[in-house]
The first five atom37 places (N, CA, C, CB, O) and aatype in JSON, in Angstrom:
{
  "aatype": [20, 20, 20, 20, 20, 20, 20, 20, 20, 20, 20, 20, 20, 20, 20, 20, 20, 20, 20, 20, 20, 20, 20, 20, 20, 20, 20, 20, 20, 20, 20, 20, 20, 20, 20, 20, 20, 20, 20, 20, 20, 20, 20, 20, 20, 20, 20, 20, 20, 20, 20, 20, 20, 20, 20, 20, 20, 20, 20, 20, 20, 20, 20, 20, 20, 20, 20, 20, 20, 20, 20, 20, 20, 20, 20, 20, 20, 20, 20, 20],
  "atom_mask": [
    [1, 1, 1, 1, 1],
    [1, 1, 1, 1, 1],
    [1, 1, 1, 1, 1],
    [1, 1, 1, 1, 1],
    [1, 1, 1, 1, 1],
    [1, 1, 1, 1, 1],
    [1, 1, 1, 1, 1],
    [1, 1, 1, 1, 1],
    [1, 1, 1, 1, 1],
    [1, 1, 1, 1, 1],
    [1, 1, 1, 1, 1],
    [1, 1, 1, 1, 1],
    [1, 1, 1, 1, 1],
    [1, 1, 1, 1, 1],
    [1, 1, 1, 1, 1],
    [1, 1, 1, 1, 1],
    [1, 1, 1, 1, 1],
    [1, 1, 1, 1, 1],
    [1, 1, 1, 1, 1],
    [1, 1, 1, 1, 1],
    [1, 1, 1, 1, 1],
    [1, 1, 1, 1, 1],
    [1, 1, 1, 1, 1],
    [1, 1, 1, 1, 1],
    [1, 1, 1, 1, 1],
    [1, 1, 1, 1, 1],
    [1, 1, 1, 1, 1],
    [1, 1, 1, 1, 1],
    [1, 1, 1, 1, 1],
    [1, 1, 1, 1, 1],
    [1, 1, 1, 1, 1],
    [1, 1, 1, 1, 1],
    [1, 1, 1, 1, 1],
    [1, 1, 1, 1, 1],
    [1, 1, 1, 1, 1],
    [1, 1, 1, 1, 1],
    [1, 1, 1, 1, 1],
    [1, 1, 1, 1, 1],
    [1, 1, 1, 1, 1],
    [1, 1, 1, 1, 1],
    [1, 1, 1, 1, 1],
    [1, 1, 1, 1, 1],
    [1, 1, 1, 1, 1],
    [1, 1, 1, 1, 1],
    [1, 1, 1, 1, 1],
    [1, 1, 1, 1, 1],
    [1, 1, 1, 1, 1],
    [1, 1, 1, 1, 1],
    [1, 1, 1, 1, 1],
    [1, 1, 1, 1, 1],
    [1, 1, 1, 1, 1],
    [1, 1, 1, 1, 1],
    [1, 1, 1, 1, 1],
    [1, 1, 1, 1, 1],
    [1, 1, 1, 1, 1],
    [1, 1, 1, 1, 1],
    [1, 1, 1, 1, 1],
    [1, 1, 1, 1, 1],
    [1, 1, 1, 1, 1],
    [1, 1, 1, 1, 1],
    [1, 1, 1, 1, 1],
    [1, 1, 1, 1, 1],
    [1, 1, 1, 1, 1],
    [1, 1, 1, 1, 1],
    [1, 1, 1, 1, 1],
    [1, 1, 1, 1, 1],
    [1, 1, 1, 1, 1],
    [1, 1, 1, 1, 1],
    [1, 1, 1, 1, 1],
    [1, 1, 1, 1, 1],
    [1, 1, 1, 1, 1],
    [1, 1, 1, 1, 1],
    [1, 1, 1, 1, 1],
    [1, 1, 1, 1, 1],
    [1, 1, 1, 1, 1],
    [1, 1, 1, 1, 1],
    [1, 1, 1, 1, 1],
    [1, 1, 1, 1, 1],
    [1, 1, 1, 1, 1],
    [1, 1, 1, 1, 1]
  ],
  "atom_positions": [
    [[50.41, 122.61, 95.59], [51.78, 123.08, 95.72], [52.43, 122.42, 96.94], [51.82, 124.62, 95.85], [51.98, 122.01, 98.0]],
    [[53.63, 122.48, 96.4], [54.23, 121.16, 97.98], [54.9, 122.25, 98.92], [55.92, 119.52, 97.48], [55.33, 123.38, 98.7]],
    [[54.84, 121.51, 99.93], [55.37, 122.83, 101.52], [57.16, 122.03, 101.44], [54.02, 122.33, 104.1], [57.82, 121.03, 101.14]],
    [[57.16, 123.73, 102.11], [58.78, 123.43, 102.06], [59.48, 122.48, 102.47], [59.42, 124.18, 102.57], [60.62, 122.16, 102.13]],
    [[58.54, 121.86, 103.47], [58.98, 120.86, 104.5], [59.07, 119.56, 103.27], [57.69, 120.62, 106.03], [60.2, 119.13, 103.03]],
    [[58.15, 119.08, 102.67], [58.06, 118.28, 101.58], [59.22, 118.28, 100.44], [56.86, 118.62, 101.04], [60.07, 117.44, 100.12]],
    [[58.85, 119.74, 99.9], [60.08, 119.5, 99.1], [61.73, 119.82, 99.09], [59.74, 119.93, 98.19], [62.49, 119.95, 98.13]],
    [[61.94, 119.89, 100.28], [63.25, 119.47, 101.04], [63.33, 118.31, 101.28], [63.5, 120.01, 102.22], [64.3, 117.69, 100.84]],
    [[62.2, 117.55, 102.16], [62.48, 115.61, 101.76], [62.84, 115.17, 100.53], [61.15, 114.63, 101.86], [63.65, 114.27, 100.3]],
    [[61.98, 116.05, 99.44], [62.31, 115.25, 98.46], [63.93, 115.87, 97.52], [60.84, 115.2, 97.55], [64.28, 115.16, 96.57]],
    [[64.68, 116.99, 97.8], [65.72, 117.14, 97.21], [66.69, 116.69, 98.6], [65.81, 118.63, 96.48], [67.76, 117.3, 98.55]],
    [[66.61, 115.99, 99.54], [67.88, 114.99, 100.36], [67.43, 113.65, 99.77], [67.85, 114.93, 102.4], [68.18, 112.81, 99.27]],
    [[66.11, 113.55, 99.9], [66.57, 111.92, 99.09], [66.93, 111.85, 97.41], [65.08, 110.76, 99.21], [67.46, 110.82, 96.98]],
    [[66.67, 112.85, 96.59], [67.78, 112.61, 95.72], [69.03, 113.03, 95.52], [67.49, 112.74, 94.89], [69.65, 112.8, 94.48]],
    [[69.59, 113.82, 96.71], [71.23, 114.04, 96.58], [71.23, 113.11, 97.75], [72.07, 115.78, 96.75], [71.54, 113.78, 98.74]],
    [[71.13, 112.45, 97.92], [71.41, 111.11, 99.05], [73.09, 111.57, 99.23], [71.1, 109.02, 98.2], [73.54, 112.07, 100.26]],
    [[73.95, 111.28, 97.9], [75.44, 111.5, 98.25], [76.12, 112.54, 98.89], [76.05, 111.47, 97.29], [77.15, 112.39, 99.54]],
    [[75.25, 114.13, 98.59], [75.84, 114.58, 98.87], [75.45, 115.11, 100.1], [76.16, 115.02, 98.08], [76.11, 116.05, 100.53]],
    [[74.25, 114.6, 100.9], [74.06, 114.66, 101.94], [75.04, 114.26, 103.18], [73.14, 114.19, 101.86], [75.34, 114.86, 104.22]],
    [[75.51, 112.73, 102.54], [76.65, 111.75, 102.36], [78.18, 112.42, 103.14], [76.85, 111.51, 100.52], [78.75, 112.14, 104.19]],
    [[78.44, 113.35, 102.12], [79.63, 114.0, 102.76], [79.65, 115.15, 103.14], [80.58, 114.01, 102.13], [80.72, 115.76, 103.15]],
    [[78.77, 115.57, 103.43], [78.52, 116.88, 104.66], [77.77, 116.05, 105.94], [77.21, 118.42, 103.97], [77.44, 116.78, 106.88]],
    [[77.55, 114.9, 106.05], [77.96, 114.14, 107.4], [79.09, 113.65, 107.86], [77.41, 113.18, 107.53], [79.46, 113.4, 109.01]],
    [[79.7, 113.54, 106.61], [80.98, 112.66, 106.77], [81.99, 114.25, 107.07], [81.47, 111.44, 105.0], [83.06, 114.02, 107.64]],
    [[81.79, 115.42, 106.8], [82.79, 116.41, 107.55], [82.13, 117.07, 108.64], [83.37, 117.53, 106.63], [82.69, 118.01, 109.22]],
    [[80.27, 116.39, 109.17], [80.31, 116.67, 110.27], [81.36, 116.11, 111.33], [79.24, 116.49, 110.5], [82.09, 116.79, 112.05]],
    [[81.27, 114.68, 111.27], [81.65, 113.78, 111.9], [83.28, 113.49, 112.22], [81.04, 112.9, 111.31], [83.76, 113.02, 113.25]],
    [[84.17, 114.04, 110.63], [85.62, 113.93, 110.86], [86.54, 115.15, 110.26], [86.08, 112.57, 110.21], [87.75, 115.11, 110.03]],
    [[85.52, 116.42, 110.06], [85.7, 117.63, 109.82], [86.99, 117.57, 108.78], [85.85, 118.42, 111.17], [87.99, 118.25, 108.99]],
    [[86.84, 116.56, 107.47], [87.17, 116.67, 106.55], [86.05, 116.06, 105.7], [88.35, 116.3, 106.52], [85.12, 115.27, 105.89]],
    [[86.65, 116.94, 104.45], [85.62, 116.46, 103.2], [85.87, 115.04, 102.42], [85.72, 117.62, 101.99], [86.99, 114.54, 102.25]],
    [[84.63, 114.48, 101.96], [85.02, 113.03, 101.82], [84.58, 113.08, 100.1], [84.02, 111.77, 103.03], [83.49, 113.6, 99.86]],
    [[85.34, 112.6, 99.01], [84.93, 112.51, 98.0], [83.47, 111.98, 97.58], [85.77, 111.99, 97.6], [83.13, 110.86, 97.97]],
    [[82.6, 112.75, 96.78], [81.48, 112.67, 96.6], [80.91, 111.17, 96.15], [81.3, 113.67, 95.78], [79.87, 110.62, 96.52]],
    [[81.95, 110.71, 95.23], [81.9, 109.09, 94.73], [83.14, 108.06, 94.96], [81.73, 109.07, 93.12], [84.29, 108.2, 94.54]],
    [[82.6, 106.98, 95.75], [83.95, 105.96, 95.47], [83.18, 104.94, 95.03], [85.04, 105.46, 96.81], [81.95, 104.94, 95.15]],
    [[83.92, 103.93, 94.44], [83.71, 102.82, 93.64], [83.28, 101.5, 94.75], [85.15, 102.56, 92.7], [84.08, 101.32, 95.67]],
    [[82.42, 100.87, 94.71], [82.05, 99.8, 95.66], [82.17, 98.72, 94.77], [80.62, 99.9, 96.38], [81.84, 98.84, 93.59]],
    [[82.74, 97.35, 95.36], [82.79, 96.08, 94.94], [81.24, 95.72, 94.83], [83.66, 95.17, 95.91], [80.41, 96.32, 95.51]],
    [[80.93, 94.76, 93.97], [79.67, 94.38, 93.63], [80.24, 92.54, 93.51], [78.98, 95.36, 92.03], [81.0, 91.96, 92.74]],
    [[79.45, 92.11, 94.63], [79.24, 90.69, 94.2], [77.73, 90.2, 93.83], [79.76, 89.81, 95.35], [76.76, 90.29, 94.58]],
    [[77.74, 89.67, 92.57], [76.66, 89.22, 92.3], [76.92, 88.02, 91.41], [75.86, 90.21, 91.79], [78.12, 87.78, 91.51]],
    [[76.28, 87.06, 90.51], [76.56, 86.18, 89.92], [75.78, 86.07, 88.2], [76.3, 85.19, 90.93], [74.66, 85.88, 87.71]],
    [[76.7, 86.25, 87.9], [76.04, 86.34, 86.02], [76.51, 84.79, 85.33], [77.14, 88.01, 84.75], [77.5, 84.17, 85.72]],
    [[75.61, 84.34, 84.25], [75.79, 83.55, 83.07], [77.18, 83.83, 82.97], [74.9, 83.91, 81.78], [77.56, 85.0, 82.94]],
    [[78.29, 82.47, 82.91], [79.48, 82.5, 82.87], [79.92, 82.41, 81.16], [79.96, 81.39, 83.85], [81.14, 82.31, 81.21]],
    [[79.63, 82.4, 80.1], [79.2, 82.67, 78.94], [79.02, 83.77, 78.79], [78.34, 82.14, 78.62], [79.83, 84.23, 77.98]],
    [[78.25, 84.59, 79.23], [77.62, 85.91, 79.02], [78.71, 86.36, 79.03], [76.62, 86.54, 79.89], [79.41, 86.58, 78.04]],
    [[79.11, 86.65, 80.66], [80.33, 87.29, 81.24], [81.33, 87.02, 80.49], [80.67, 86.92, 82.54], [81.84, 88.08, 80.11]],
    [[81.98, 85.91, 80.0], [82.95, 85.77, 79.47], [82.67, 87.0, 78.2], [83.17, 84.22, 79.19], [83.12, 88.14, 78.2]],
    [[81.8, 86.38, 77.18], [81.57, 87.2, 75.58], [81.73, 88.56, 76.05], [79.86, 87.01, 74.67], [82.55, 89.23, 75.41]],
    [[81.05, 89.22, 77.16], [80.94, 90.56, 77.18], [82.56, 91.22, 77.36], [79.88, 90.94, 78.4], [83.03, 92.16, 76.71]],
    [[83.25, 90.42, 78.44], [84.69, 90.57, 78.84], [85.57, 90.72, 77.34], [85.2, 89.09, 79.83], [86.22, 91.71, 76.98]],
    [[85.38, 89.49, 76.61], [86.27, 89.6, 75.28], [86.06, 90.7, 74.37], [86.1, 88.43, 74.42], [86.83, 91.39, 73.71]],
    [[83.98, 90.69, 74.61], [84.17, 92.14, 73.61], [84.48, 93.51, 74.32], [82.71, 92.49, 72.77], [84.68, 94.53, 73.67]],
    [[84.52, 93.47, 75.29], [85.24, 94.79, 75.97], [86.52, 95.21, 75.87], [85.2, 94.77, 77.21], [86.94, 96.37, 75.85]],
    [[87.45, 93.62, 75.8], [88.9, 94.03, 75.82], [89.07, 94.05, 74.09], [90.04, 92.79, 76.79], [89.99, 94.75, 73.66]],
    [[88.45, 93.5, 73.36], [88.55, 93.43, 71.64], [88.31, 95.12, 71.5], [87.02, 92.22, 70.65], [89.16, 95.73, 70.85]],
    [[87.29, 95.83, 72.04], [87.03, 97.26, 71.8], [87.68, 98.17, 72.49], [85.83, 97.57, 71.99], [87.63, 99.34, 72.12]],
    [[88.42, 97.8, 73.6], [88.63, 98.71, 74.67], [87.88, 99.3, 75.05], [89.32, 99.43, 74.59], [88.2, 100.49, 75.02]],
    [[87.13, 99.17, 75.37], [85.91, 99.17, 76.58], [86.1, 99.04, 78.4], [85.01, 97.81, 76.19], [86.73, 98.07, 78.83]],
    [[85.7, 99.76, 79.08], [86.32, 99.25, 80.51], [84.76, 99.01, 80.47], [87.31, 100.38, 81.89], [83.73, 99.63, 80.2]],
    [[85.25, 97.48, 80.97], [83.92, 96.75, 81.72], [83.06, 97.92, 82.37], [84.42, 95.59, 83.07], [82.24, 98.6, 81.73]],
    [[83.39, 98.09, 83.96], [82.79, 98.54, 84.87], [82.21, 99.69, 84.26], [83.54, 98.7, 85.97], [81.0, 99.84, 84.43]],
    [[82.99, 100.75, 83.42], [81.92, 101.92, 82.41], [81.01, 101.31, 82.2], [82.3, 102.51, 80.96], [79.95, 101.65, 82.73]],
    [[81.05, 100.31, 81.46], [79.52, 100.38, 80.04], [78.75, 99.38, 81.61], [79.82, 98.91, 77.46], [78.03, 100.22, 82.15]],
    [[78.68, 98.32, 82.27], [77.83, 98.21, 83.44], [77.45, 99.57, 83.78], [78.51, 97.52, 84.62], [76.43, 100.0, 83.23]],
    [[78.1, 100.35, 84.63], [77.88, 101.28, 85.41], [76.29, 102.14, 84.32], [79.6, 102.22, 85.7], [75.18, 102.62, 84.58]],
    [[77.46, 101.82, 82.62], [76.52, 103.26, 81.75], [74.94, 102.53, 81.81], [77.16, 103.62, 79.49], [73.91, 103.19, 81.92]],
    [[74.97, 101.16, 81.74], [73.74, 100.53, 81.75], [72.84, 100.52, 82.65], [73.86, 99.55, 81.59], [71.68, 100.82, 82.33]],
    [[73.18, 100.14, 84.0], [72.44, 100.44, 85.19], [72.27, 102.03, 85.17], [73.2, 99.87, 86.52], [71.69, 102.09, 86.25]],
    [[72.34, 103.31, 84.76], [72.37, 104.81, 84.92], [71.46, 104.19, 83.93], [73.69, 106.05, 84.76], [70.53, 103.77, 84.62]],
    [[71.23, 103.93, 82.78], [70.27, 104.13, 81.51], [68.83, 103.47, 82.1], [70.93, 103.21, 79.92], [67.76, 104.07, 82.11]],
    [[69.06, 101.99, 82.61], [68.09, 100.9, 83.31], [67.33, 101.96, 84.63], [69.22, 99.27, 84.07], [66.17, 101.61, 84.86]],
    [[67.77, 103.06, 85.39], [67.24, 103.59, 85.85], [66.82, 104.54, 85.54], [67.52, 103.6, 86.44], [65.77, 104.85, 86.1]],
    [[67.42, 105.57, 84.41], [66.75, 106.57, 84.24], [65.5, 106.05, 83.34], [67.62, 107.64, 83.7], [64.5, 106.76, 83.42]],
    [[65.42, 105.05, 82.61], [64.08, 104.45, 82.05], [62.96, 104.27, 83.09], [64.34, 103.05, 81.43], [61.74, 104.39, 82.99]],
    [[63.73, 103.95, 84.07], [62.32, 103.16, 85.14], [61.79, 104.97, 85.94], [63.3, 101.4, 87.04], [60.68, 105.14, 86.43]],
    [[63.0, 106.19, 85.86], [61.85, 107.12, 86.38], [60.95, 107.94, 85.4], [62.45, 108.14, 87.28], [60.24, 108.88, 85.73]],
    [[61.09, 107.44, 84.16], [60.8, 107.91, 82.99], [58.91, 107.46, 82.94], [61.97, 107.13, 81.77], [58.23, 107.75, 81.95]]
  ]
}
């Protein structure tokens, strides 16, 4: 059985965020939205990127959703 001390480490490192903004209203004693959107530079197959772009705007699809939905799926597999 895990000690309290343990499993309190382990529920801050998975609300990491919302640990997040109850520092952030220690610090400026306002509340800070739980999620904002971060720029991602990385570099993909310019082909790829393109096809995926056309079929996103052909479906109406917002890019950054179905990424975002993929990386959420790509991780919940890997704690699976």
């Amino acid at each position: 059985m895990q000690s309290f001390l343990e499993k309190a480490k382990e529920v801050i490192a998975k609300n990491q965020d919302v640990v997040t903004v109850f520092e952030e209203l220690d610090r400026t004693g306002k509340f800070r939205k739980r999620t904002y959107k971060a720029r991602a530079a990385f570099t993909l197959d310019e082909d790829l990127f393109n096809r995926f772009r056309n079929y996103c705007k052909e479906n109406g699809i917002n890019m950054s959703g179905r990424v975002e939905s993929h990386i959420r799926k790509e991780l919940k597999d890997l704690n699976h």
